[in-house]
C-alpha positions as CSV (number, residue, x, y, z in Angstrom):
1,X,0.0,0.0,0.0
2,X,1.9,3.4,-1.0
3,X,1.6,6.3,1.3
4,X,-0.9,8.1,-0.9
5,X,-3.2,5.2,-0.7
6,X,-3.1,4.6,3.0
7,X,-3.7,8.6,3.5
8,X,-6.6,8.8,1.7
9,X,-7.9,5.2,3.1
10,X,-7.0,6.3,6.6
11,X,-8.9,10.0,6.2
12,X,-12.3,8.1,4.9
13,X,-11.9,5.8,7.8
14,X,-11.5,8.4,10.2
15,X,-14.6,10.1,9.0
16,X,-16.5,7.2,8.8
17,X,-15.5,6.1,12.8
18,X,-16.1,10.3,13.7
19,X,-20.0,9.0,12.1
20,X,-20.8,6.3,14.3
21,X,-19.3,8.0,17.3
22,X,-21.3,11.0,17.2
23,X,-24.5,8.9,17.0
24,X,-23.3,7.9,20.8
25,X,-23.4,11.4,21.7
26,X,-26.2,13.0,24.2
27,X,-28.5,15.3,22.8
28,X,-27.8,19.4,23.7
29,X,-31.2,20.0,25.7
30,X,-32.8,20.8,29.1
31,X,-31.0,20.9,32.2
32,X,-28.6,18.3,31.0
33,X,-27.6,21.4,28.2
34,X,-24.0,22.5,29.7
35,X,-22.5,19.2,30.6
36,X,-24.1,17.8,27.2
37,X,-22.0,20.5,25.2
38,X,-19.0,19.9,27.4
39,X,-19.0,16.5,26.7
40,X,-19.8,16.6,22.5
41,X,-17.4,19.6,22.6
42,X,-14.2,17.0,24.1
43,X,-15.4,14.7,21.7
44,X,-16.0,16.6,18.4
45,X,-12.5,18.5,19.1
46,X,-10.8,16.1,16.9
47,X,-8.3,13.2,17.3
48,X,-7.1,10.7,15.2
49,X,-9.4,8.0,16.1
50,X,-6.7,5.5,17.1
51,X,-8.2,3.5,19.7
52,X,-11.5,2.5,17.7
53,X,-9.8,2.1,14.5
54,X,-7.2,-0.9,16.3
55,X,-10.7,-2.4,17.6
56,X,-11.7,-2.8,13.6
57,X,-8.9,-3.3,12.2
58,X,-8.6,-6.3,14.9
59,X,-11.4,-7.6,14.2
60,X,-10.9,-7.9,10.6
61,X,-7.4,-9.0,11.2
62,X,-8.7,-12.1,13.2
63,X,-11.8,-12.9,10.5
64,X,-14.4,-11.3,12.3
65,X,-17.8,-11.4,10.1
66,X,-18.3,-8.4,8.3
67,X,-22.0,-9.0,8.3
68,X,-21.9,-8.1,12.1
69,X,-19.5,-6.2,12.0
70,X,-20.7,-3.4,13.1
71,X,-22.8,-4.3,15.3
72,X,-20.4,-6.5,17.1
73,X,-18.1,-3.4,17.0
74,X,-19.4,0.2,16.6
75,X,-20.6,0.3,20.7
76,X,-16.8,-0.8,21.7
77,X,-15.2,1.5,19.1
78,X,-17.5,4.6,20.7
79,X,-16.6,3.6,24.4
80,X,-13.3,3.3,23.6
81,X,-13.0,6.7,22.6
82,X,-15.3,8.0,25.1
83,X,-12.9,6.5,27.7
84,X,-9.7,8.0,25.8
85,X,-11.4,11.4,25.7
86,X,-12.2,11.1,29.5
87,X,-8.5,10.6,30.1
88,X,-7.5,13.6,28.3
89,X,-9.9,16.1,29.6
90,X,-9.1,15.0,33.3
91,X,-5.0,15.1,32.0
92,X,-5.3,18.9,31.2
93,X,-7.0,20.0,34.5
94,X,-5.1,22.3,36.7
95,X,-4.3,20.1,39.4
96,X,-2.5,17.4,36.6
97,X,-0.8,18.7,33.6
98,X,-3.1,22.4,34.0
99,X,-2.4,23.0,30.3
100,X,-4.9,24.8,28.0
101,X,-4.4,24.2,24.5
102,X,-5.2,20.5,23.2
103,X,-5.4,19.6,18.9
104,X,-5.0,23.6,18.6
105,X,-8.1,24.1,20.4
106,X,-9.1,25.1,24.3
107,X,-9.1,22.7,26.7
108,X,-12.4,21.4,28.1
109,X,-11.6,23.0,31.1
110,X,-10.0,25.9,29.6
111,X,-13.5,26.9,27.8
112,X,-16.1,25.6,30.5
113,X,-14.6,25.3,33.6
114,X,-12.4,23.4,35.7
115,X,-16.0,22.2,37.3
116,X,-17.0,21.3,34.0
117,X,-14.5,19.9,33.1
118,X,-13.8,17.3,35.7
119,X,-18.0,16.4,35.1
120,X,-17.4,16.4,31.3
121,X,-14.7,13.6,31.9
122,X,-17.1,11.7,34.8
123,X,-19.8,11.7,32.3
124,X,-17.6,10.3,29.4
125,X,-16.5,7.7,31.5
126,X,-19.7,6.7,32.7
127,X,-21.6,6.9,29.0
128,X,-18.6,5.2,28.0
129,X,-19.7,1.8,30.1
130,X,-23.7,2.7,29.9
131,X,-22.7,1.7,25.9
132,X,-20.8,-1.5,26.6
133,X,-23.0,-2.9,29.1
134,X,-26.3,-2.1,26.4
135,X,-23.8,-4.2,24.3
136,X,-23.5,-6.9,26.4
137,X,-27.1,-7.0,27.4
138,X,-28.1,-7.4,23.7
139,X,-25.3,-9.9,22.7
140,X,-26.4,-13.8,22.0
141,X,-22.7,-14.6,23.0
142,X,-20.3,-13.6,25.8
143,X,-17.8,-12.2,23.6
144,X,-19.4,-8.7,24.3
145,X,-18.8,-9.1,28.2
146,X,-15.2,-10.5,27.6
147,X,-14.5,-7.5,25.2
148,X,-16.2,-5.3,28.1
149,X,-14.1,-7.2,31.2
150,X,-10.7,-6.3,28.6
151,X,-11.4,-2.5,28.5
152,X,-12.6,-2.1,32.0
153,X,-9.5,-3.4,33.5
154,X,-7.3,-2.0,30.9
155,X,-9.1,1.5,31.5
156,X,-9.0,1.1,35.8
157,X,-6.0,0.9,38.2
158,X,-4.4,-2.0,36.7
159,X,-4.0,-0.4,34.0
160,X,-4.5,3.0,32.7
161,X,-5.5,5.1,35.8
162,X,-2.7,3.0,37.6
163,X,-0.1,4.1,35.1
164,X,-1.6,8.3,35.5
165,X,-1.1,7.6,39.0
166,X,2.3,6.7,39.7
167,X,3.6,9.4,36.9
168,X,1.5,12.1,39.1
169,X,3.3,11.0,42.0
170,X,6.6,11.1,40.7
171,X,6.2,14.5,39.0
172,X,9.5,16.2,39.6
173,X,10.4,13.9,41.5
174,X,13.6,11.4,40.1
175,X,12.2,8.0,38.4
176,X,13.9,5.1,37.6
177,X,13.8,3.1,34.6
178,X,11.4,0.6,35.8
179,X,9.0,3.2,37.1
180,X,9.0,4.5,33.8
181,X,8.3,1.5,32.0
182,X,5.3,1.1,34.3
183,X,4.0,3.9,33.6
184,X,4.1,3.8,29.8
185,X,3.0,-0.1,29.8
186,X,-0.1,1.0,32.0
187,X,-1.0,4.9,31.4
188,X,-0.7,4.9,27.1
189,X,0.0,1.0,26.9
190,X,-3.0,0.0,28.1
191,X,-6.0,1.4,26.2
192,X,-3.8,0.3,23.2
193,X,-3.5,-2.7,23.9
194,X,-7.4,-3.3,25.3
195,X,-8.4,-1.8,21.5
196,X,-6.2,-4.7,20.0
197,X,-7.8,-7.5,22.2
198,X,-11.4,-6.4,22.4
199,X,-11.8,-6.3,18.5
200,X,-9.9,-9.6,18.9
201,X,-12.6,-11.2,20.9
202,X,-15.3,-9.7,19.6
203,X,-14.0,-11.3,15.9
204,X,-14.3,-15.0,18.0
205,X,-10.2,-15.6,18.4
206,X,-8.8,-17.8,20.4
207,X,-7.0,-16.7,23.7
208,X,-3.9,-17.3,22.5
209,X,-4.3,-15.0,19.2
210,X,-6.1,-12.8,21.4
211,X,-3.1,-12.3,23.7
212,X,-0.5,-12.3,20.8
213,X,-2.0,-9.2,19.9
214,X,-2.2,-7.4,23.2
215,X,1.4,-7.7,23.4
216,X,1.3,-6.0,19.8
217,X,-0.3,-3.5,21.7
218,X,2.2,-3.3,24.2
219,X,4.6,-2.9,21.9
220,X,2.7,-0.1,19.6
221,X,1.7,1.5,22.7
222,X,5.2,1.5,24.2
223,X,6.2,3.2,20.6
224,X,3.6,6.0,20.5
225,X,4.3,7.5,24.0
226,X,8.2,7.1,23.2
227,X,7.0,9.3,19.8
228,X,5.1,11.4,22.3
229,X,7.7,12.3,24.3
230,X,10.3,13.2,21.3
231,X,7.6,15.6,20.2
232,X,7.2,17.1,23.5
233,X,10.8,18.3,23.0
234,X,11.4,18.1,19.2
235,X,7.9,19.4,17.8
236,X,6.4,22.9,17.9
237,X,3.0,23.8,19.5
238,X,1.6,24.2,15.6
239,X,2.6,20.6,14.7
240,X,1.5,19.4,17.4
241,X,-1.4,20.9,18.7
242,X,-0.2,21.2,22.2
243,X,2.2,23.8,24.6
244,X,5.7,22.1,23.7
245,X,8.1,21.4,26.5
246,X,5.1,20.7,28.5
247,X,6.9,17.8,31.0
248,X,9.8,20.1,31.6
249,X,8.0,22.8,32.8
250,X,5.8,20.0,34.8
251,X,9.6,18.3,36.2
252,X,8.6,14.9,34.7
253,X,10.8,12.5,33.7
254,X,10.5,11.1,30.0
255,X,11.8,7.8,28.1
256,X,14.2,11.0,26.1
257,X,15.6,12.1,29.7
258,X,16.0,9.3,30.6
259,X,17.4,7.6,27.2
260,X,18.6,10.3,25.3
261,X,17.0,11.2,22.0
262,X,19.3,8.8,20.3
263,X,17.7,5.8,22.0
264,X,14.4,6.7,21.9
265,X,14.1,6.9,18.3
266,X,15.8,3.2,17.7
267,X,13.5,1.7,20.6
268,X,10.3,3.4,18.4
269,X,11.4,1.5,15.4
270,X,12.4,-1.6,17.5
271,X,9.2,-1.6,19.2
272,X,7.2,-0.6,16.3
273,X,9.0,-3.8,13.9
274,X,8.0,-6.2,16.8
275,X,4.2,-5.2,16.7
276,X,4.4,-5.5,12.8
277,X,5.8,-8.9,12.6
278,X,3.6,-10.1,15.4
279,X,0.4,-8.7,13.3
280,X,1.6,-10.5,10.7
281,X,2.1,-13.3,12.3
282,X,-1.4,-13.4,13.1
283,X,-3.2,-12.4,9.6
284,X,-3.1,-10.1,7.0
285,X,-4.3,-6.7,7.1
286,X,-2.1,-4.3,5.4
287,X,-3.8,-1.2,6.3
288,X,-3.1,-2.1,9.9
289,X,0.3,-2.6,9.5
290,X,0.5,1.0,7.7
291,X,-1.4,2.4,10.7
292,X,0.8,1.9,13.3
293,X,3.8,2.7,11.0
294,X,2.1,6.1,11.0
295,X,1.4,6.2,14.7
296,X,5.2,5.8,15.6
297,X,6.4,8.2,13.1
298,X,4.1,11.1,13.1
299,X,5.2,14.7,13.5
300,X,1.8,15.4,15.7
């Protein structure tokens, strides 16, 4: 697939997942108005639809049917993102990362309210499971509750809010290498590598293919925050959306302070190669492949 291709492929794919995760949106009325319009605002802010889109592309990798396809799917592909969104709203507020820009726009906080803005991410969160467990209620298997069980724990203090919480508690303070790599296995890692296993077991693979490709998502995820971090102190705040420089002036420790710039970019194509090869491994689904070569080389 040349580059041209997968851009255009990847745009209409985008569009097509921003689609089906509006339709999951609450409706701007009553008293529910402000918190509504916080909430669609985090979502309809932009993103590059990551998370959903490894759920799909998953699924298809492992032969899911593509007659229910999108049933099996679209209600894990919206929570997923609801539950990513969540994460960055609450990641902006003043008492974490207190920054104000996010994808060139204000921060949900930043435009409603710190108030709102901690309720905006409470109410993704919880809309975010009020989908899955409709899911799960209406499914004629228990795939839907496994996929469910995956991205709850992946999502919860074994995983993603554990991973927030130890690199809160460490802010400016000295980390060491395993600390680190807890954090980026758990607080990036995670939701990655939930996305990758849910549209696994939702497509009917086995446990073992199913785990093969969480540790893809390890890997990918490992690859993205490394890229995230190189940004932080390569990029500029209109490549990337985002104040620049934003964990020095917040004393954290990164995978490049740590590493040395050097490092981090052969550990991103390291990583990256593994999470190819294991995909491979698995099935074929090219425009996968291409997907996270673009996530672990982009410039935003």
């Amino acid at each position: 697939m040349n580059e041209s291709d997968f851009k255009q492929l990847l745009k209409e794919k985008t569009a097509c997942i921003n689609d089906l995760i509006y339709g999951y949106l609450p409706e701007e009325t009553g008293y529910f108005k402000k918190i509504s319009e916080a909430v669609n605002y985090s979502v309809r802010a932009g993103g590059k639809r990551l998370r959903p889109m490894l759920i799909l592309e998953s699924y298809r990798l492992c032969g899911g049917s593509r007659e229910e396809e999108e049933k099996r799917t679209a209600p894990f592909m919206a929570a997923m993102e609801f539950i990513h969104t969540y994460s960055l709203v609450h990641d902006d507020l003043p008492a974490m990362d207190n920054d104000l820009l996010r994808r060139g726009l204000p921060t949900t906080h930043a435009k409603f309210g710190e108030d709102f803005g901690i309720l905006a991410g409470d109410a993704l969160l919880n809309l975010a499971y009020e989908i899955m467990a409709e899911a799960v209620c209406k499914s004629e298997d228990d795939t839907a509750a496994k996929a469910m069980k995956v991205i709850a724990k992946k999502a919860g203090i074994s995983g993603m809010v554990g991973g927030q919480c130890l690199d809160v508690e460490l802010t400016g303070k000295p980390m060491s290498e395993e600390q680190l790599d807890f954090i980026f296995k758990l607080k990036t890692g995670a939701l990655i590598e939930a996305a990758f296993m849910s549209g696994a077991i939702l497509a009917g693979a086995d446990s073992e293919k199913t785990e093969a490709l969480g540790q893809a998502g390890f890997l990918t995820g490992m690859a993205f925050q490394i890229r995230d971090d190189i940004l932080d102190m390569t990029g500029t705040e209109e490549e990337i959306g985002k104040p620049v420089n934003s964990d020095e002036k917040n004393n954290k420790t990164t995978y490049v302070t740590l590493y040395g710039l050097e490092r981090a970019e052969d550990d991103v194509r390291n990583f990256s190669e593994k999470a190819e090869n294991m995909i491979r491994a698995t099935g074929d689904n090219e425009f996968l492949v291409e997907l996270i070569r673009s996530m672990v080389s982009r410039k935003k």
